[in-house]
C-alpha positions as CSV (number, residue, x, y, z in Angstrom):
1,X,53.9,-26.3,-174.7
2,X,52.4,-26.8,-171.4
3,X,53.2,-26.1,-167.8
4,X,52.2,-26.9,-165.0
5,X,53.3,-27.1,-161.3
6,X,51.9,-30.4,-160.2
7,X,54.0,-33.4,-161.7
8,X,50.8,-36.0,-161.5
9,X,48.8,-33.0,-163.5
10,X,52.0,-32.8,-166.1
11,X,51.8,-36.4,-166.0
12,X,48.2,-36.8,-166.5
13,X,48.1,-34.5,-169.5
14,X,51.0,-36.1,-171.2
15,X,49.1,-39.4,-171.0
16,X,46.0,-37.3,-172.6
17,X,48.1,-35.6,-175.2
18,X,49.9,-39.5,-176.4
19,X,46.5,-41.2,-176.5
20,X,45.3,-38.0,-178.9
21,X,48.3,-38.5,-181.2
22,X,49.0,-34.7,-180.0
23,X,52.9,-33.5,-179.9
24,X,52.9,-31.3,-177.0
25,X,56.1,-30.5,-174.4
26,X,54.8,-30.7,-171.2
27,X,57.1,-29.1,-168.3
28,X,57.0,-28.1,-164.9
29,X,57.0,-24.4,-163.3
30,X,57.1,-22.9,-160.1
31,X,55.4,-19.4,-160.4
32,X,56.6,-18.7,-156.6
33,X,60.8,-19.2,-157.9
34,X,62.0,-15.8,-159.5
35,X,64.3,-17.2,-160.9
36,X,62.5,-20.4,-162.7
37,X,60.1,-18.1,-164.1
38,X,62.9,-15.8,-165.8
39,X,64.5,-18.2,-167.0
40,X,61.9,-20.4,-168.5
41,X,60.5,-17.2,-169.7
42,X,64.4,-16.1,-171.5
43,X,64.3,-19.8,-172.9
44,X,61.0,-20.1,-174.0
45,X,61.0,-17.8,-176.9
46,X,64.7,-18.7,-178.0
47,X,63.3,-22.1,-178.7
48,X,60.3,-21.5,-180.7
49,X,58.0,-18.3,-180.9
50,X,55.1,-17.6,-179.4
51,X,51.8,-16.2,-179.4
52,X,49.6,-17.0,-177.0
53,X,48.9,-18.4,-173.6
54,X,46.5,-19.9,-171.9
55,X,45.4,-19.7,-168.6
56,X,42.1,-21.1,-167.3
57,X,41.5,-21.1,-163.2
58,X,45.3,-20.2,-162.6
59,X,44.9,-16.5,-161.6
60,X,41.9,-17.1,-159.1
61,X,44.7,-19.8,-157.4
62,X,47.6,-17.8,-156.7
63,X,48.8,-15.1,-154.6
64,X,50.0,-11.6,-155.2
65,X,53.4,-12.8,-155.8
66,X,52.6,-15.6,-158.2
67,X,50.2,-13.3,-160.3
68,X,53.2,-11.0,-160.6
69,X,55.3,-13.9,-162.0
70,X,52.6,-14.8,-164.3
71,X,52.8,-11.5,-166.0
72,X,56.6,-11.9,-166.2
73,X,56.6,-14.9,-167.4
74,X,54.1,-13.9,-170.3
75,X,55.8,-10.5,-170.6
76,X,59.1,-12.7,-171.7
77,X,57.3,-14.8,-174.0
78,X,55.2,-13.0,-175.8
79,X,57.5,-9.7,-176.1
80,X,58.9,-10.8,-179.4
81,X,55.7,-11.8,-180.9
82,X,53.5,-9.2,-179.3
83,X,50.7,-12.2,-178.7
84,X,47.9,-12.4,-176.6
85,X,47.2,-13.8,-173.4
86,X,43.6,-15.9,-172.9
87,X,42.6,-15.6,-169.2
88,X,39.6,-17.4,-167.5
89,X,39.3,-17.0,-163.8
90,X,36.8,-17.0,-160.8
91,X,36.2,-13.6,-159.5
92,X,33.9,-14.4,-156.2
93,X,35.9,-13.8,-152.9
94,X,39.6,-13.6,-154.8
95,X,41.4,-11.1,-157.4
96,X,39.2,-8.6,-158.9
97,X,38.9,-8.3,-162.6
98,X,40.3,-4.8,-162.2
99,X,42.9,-5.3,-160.1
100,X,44.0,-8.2,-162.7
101,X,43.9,-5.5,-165.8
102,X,45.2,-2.7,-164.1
103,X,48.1,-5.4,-163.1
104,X,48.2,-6.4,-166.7
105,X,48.6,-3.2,-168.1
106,X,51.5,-2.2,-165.5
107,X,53.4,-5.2,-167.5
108,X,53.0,-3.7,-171.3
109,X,49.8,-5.3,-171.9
110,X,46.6,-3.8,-173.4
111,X,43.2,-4.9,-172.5
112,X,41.4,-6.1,-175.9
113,X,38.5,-7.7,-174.2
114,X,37.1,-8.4,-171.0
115,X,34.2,-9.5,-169.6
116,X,32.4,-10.8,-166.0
117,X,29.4,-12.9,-166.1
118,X,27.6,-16.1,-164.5
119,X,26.9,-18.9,-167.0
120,X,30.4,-18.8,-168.4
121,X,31.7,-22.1,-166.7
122,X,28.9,-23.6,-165.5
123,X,29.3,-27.3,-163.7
124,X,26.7,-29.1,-162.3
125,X,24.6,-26.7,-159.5
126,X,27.8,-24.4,-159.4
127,X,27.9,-21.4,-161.8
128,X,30.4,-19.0,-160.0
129,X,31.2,-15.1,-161.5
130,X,33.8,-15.8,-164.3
131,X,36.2,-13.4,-165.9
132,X,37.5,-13.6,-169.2
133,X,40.1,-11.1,-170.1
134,X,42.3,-11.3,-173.8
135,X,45.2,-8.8,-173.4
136,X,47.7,-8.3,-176.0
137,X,51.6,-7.6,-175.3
138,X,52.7,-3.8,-176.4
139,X,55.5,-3.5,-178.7
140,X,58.5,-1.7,-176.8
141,X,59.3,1.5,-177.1
């Protein structure tokens, strides 16, 4: 399953995917609409389980309010299943690695690994301060 916002990006990757012989769903989702995120997030896992997500350069693009729905969104679909999320994200002049954790954590998720370092996504001349956190989703209580 993949989401994304932009419709050419959703378009683009289901292209990708069909070439590839890959069976992938591909939907869109606003992480600024409350409500689309709950209730993609209460469908999700009714549909088939999960147990991880992915998110590469997604927290480093959105604002306090979309981070927030992030987490809620991944709290929903991986409660059941207690999976992991993969995160990838710049850290130069946007969220810190700790604020992102100590976020996390606030949402039932534990902090397995984490790391900050140049010469994780290098790209041409550009090599920016990457952070890679893997946080699993706590069993309730």
């Amino acid at each position: 399953m993949g989401y994304d916002y932009s419709r050419a990006g959703l378009g683009v990757a289901a292209k990708l995917a069909d070439e590839r012989g890959v069976d992938v769903d591909f939907r869109r989702l606003n992480l600024y609409d409350h409500r689309q995120v709950l209730t993609a997030g209460a469908l999700r896992p009714r549909e088939r389980g999960i147990d991880v997500v992915y998110a590469r350069f997604l927290v480093d693009a959105l604002a306090d309010e979309g981070r927030r729905n992030l987490w809620r969104f991944c709290r929903a679909v991986l409660r059941g299943s207690h999976g992991r999320i993969y995160l990838e994200f710049r850290t130069e002049a946007t969220v810190q690695p700790d604020v992102v954790a100590e976020e996390l954590r606030g949402y039932g998720f534990t902090i397995e690994h984490s790391e900050t370092s140049h010469g994780l996504a290098v790209l041409g001349d550009e090599d920016p301060s990457i952070c890679r956190i893997v946080a699993r989703m706590e069993p309730e209580r």
